[in-house]
C-alpha positions in Angstrom: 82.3 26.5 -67.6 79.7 25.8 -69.9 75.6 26.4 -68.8 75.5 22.4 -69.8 78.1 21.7 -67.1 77.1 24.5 -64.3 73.2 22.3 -64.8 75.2 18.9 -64.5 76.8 20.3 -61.2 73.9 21.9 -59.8 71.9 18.1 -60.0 75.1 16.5 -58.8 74.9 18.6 -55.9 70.9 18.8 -55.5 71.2 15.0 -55.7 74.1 14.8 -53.1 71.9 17.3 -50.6 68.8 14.8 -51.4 70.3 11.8 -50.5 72.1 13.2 -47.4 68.6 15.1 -46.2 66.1 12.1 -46.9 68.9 8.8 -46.6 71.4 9.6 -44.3 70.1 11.7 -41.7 67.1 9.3 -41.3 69.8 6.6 -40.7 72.0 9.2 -38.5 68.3 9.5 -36.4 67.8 5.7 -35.8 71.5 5.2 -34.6 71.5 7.9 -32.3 67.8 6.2 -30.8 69.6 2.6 -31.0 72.5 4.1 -29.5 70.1 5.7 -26.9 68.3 2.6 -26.3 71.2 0.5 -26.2 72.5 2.5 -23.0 69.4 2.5 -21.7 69.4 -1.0 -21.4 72.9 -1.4 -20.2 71.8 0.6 -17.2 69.4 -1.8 -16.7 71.8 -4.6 -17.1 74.0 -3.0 -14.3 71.1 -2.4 -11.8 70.1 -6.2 -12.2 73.4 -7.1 -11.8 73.6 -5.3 -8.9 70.8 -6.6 -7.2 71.9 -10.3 -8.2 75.2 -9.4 -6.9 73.1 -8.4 -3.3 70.7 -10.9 -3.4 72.5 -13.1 -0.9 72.4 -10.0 1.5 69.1 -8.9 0.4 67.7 -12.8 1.4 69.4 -12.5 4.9 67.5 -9.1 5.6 64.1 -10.8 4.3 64.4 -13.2 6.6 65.4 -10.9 9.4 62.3 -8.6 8.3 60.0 -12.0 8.6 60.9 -12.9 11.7 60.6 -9.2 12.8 57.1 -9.4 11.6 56.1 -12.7 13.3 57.7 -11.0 16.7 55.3 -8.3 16.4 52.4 -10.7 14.9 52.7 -12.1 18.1 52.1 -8.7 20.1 48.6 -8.4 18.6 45.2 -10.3 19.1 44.1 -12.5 16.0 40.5 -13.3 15.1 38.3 -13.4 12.4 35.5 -11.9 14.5 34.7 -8.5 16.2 32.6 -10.5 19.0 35.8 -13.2 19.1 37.8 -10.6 20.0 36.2 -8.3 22.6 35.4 -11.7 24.3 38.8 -12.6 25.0 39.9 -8.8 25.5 37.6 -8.8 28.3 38.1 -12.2 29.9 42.0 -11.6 30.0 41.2 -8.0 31.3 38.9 -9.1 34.2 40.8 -11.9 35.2 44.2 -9.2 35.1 41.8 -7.6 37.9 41.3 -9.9 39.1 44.7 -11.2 40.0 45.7 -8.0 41.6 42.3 -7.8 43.3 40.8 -4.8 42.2 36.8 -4.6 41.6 35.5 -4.1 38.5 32.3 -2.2 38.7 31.8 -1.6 35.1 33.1 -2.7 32.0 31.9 -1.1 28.2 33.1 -1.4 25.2 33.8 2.2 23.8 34.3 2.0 20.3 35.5 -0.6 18.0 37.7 0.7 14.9 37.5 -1.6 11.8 40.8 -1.8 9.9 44.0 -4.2 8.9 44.6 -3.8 12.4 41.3 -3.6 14.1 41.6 -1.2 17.6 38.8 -1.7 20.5 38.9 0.5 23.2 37.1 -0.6 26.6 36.1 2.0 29.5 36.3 -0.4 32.9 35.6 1.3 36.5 37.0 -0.2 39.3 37.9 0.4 43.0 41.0 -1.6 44.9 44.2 -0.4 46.8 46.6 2.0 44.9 49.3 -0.6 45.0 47.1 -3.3 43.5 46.2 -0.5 40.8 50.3 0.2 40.5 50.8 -3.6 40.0 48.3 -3.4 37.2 49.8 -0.5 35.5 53.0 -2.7 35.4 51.3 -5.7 34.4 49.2 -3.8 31.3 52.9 -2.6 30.7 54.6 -5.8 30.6 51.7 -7.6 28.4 53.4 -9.7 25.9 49.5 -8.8 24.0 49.4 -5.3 22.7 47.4 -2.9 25.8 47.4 0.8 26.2 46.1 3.0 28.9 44.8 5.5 26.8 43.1 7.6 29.5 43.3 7.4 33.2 41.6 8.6 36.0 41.7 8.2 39.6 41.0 9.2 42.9 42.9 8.1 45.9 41.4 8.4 49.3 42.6 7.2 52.9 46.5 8.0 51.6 49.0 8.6 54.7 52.8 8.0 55.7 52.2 4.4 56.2 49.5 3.1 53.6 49.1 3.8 49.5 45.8 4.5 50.4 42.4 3.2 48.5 41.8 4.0 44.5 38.8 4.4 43.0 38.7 5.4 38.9 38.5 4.4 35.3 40.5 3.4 32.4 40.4 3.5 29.3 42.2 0.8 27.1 42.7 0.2 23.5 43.8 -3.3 21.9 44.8 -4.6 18.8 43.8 -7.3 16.9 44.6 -8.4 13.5 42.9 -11.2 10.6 45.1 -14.0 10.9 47.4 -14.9 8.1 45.7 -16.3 5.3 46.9 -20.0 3.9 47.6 -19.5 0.2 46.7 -22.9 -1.3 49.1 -24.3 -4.4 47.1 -26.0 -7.2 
């Protein structure tokens, strides 16, 4: 082979390399990211799918979760005030005495937790028969409002084979209040 040819060759084949280095591969790269991208997407596709093909399901549980929430809603105080609140805590609590005829000899507010769902917590001293004060328990326990006995203490006096005896002690309850729902207006 002539040098004349060997040169010819050499350019043929630099220009061959060339092309495939700075043409091909570039294009090789963006198919293999379009390719990428592409599969990307149709996992995408089949999650949406997915959910549209569960949405009738996926409707029937939001609607069991809303009416879950309303049921518990229900179990909690609503107001938009602190002082709202505590009032009607303690009117329902002294009139639950009340009924069961125990005698309230104090009543104080403890402490008052701010929050989504506000907690107050009430110390009330009392004095009654122990099966008034078992009555109570049941009725705190029963309250279709959210109440719990947080702390107890008691002291029973005059208990023998054919009376419950006297109570005289303290609770401490805590309640539970939450803002009430907020009306979003349409425009």
């Amino acid at each position: 082979m002539k040098p004349e040819d060997k040169r010819k060759l050499m350019l043929s084949v630099l220009a061959i390399l060339l092309i495939a280095r700075f043409i091909l591969v570039p294009i090789f790269d963006w198919q293999q990211e379009q390719i990428l991208s592409l599969e990307a997407k149709q996992q995408r596709l089949v999650k949406t799918d997915d959910i549209i093909s569960r949405l009738p399901q996926i409707n029937v549980k939001l609607a069991e979760l809303k009416t879950t929430n309303l049921q518990l809603q229900a179990r909690y105080f609503e107001h938009t005030s602190s002082n709202a609140f505590k009032l009607e805590l303690q009117q329902k609590i002294e009139a639950l005495f009340s009924k069961y005829e125990l005698k309230i000899s104090n009543f104080s507010w403890v402490v008052e937790i701010p929050n989504q769902i506000s907690e107050a917590r009430a110390k009330i001293s009392f004095e009654g028969t122990t099966a008034n004060y078992a009555m109570l328990q049941l009725a705190i326990a029963q309250s279709p409002k959210l109440l719990n006995v947080v702390q107890w203490t008691l002291q029973i006096k005059r208990m023998n084979s054919k009376s419950l005896g006297k109570v005289n002690g303290s609770l401490l309850l805590s309640a539970y209040s939450i803002a009430p729902p907020v009306e979003v207006q349409s425009y």
